[in-house]
N, C-alpha and C positions, 0 to 999 in steps of 0.2 A: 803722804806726799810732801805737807809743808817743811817736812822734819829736819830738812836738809842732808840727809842720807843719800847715797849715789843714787837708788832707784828711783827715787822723789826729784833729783835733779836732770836724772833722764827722760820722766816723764815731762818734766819744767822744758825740755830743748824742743820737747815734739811738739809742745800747744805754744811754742816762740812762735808768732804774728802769726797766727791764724782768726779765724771765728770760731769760739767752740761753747759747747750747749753741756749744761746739767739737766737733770730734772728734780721734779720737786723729792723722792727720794731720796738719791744721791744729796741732795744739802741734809734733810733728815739725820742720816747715815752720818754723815763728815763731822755734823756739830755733833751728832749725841758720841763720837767716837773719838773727840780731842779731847785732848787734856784743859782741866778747867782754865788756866793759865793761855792758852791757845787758841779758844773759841773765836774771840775777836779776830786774832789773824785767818781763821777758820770762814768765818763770817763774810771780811773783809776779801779775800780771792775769791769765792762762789760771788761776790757781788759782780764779778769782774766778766762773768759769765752770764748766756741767755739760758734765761731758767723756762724749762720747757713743764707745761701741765701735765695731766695724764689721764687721759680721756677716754671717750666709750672707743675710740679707734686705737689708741694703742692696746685696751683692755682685749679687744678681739686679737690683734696681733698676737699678741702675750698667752692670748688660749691657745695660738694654733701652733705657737712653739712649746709651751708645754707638754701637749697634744704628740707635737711630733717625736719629741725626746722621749714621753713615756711608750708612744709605740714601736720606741727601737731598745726599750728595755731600759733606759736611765731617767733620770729627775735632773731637772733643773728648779729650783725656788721661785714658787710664783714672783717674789720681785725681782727676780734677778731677770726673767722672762718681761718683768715691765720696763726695768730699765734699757735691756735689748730693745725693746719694742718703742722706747722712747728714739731710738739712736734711731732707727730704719725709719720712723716715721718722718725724718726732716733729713735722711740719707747721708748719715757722719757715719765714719767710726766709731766704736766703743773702743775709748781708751780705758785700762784696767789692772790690775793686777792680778784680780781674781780669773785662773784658768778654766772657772765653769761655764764663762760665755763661751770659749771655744765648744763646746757642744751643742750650740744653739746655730741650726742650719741658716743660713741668711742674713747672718751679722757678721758685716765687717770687724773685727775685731784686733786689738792692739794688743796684749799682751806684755806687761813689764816683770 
């Protein structure tokens, strides 16, 4: 998203003056996924953000969507199912790229 590639910059127009939430994955995710050279900018934009925990309540969330995707025949990745479950629990969208949250019933979901 930092990379300054169209997608990156489309995603950059949607979170223009809002309030918007990570969680402690997603920073995980972002630093261990930049490039060495990058981290610091990496770093420096998730500070910019409320970084949300992940708790015995998203954990429950996060079972009953996993739950439900496997009783309809598919998988979702248990974190991909926390980070969902981060988003609902403080009622944002998941902004994303990855088109596996769409299969996750009850998250708002953004799609770049």
């Amino acid at each position: 998203m930092l990379s300054g590639d169209a997608r990156g910059k489309a995603i950059l127009d949607v979170l223009e003056g809002g309030e918007f939430y990570t969680n402690v994955i997603c920073c995980v995710e972002a630093v261990n996924g930049a490039n060495l050279d990058k981290v610091a900018r990496v770093e420096a934009f998730l500070n910019k953000l409320h970084t949300l925990a992940v708790g015995y309540e998203e954990a429950r969330i996060a079972s009953g969507f996993a739950l439900s995707c496997r009783r309809k025949g598919g998988y979702v990745a248990a974190v991909d199912c926390l980070i969902a479950a981060s988003a609902v629990s403080v009622g944002a969208t998941l902004v994303t790229t990855d088109h596996d949250f769409e299969r996750i019933a009850g998250v708002k979901v953004k799609v770049f």
